[in-house]
Residue frames as a rotation matrix with the C-alpha (Angstrom) as fourth column:
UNK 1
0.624 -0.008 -0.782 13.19
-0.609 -0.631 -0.480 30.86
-0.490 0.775 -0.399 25.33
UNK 2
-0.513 -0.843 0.158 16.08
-0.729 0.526 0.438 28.28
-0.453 0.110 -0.885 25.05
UNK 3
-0.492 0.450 0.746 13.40
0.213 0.892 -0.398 25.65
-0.844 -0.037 -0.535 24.34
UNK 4
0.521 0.644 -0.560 12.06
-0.031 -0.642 -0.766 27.55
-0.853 0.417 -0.315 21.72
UNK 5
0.210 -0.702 -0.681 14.99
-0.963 -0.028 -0.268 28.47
0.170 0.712 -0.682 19.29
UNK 6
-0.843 -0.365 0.395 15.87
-0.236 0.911 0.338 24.39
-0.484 0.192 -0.854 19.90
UNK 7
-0.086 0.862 0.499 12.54
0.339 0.496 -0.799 23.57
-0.937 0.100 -0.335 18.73
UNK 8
0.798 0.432 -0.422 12.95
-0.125 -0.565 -0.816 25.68
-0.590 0.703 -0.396 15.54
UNK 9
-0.258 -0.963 -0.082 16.29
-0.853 0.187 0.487 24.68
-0.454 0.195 -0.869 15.13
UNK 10
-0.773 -0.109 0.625 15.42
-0.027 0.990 0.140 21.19
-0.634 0.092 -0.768 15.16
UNK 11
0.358 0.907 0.220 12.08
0.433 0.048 -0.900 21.91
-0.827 0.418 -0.376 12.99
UNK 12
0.637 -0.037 -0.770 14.29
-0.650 -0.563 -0.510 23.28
-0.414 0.826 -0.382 10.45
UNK 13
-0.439 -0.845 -0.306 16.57
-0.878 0.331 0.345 20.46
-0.190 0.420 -0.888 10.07
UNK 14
-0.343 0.476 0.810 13.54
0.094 0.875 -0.474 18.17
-0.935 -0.086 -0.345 9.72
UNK 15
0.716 0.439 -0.543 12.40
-0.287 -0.524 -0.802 20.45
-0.636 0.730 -0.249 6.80
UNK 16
0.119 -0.904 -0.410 16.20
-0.958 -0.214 0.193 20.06
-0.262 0.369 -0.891 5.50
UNK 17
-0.777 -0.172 0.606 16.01
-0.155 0.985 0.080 16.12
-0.610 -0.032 -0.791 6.02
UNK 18
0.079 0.715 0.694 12.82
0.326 0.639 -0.696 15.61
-0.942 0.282 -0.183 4.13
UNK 19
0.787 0.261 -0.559 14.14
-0.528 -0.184 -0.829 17.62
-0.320 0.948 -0.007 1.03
UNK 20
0.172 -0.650 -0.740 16.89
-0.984 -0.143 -0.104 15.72
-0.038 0.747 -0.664 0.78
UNK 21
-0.550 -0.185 0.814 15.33
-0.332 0.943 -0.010 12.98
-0.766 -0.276 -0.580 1.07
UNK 22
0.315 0.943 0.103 12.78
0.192 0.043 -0.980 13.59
-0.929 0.329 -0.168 -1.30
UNK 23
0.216 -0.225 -0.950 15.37
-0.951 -0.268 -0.153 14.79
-0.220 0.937 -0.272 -3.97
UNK 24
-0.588 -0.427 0.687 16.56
-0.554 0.831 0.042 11.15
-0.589 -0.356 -0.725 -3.40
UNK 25
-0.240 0.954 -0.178 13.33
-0.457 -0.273 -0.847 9.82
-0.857 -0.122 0.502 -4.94
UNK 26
-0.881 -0.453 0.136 13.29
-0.121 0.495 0.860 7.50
-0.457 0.741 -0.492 -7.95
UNK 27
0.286 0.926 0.248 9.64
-0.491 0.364 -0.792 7.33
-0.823 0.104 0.558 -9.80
UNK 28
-0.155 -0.322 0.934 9.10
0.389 0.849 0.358 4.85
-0.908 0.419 -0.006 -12.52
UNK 29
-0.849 0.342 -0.402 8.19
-0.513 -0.714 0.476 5.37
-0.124 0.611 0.782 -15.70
UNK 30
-0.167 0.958 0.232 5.21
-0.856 -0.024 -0.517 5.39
-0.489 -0.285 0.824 -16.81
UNK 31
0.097 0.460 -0.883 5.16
-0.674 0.683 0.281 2.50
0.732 0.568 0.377 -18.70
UNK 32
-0.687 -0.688 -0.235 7.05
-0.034 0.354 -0.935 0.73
0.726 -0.634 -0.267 -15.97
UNK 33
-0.634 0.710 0.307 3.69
-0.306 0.134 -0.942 1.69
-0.710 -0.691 0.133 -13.26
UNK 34
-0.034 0.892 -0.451 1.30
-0.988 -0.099 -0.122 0.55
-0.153 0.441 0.884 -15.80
UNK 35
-0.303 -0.208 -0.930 2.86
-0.286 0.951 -0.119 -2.94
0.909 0.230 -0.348 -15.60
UNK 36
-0.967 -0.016 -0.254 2.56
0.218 0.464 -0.858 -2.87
0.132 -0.886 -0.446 -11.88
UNK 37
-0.785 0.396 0.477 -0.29
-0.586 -0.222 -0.780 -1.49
-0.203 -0.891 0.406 -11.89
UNK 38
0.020 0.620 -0.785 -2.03
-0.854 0.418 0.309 -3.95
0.520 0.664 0.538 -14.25
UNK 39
-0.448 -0.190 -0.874 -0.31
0.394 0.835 -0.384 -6.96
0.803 -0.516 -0.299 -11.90
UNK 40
-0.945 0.324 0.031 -1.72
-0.036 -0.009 -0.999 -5.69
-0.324 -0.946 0.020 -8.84
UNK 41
0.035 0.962 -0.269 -5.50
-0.977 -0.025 -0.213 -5.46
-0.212 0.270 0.939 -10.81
UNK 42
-0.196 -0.094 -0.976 -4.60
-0.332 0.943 -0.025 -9.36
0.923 0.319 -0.216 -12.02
UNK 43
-0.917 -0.399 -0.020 -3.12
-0.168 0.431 -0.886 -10.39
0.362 -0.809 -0.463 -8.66
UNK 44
-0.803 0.496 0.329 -6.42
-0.482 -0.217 -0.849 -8.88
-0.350 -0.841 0.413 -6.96
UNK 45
0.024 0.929 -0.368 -9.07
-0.978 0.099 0.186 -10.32
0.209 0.356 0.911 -9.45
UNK 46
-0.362 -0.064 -0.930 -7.34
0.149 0.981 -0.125 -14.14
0.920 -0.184 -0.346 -8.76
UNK 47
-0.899 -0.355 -0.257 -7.38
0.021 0.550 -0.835 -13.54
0.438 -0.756 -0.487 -5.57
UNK 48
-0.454 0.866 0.209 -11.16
-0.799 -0.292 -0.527 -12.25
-0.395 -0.406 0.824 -5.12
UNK 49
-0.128 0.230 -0.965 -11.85
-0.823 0.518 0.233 -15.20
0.553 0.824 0.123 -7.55
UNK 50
-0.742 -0.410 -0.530 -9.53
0.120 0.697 -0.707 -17.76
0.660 -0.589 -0.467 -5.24
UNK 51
-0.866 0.500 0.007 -12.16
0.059 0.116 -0.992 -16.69
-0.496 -0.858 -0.130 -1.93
UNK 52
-0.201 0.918 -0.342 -15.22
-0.979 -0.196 0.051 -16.36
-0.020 0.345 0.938 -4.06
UNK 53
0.144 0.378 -0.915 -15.09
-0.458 0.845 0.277 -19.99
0.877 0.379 0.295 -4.65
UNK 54
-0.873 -0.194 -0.446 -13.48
0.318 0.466 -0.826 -21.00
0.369 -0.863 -0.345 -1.23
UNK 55
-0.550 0.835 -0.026 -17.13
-0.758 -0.512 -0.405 -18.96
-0.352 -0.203 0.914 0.11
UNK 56
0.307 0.627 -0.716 -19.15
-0.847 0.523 0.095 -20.96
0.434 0.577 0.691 -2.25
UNK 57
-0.064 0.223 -0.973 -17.98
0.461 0.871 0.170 -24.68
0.885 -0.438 -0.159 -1.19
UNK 58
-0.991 -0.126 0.049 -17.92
-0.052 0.017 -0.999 -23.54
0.125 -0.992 -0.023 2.42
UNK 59
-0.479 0.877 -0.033 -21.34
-0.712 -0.410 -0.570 -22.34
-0.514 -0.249 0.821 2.02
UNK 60
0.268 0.589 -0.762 -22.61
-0.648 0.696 0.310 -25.42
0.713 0.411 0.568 0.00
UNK 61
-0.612 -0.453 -0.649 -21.06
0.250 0.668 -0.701 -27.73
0.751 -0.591 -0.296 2.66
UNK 62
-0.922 0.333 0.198 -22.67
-0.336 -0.434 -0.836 -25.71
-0.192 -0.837 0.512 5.61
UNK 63
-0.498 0.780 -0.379 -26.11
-0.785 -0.220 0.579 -26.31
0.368 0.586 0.722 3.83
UNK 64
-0.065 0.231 -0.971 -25.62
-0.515 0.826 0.231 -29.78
0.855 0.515 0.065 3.13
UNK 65
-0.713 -0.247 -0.656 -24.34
0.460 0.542 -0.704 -30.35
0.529 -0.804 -0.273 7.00
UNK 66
-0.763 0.630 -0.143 -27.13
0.045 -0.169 -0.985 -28.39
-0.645 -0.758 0.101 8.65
UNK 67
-0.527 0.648 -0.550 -29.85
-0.848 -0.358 0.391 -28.53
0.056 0.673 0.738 5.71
């Protein structure tokens, strides 16, 4: 029974820890995620760009050496 009321004990001060962690919480604003999230859409199009071409000479090279 001892193991019980500790386990609820201790499941309520996890409850306690995550709201005050959660009041903690900064969010941007919204203009403020629309910058990041435009730089992560940039970031990701270079970089699909950046291996799209590294793909392409690999794969013209491969050709040229076993073609």
């Amino acid at each position: 029974m001892d193991k019980i009321k500790q386990l609820s004990s201790e499941t309520a001060q996890f409850a306690k820890d995550i709201e005050n962690e959660a009041k903690r919480i900064t969010w941007p604003s919204r203009q403020e995620a629309i910058k990041s999230t435009l730089a992560v859409i940039v970031i990701s199009g270079l970089f699909a760009a950046f291996l799209a071409t590294v793909d392409s000479v690999f794969a013209w090279g491969i050709g040229k050496l076993l073609g």
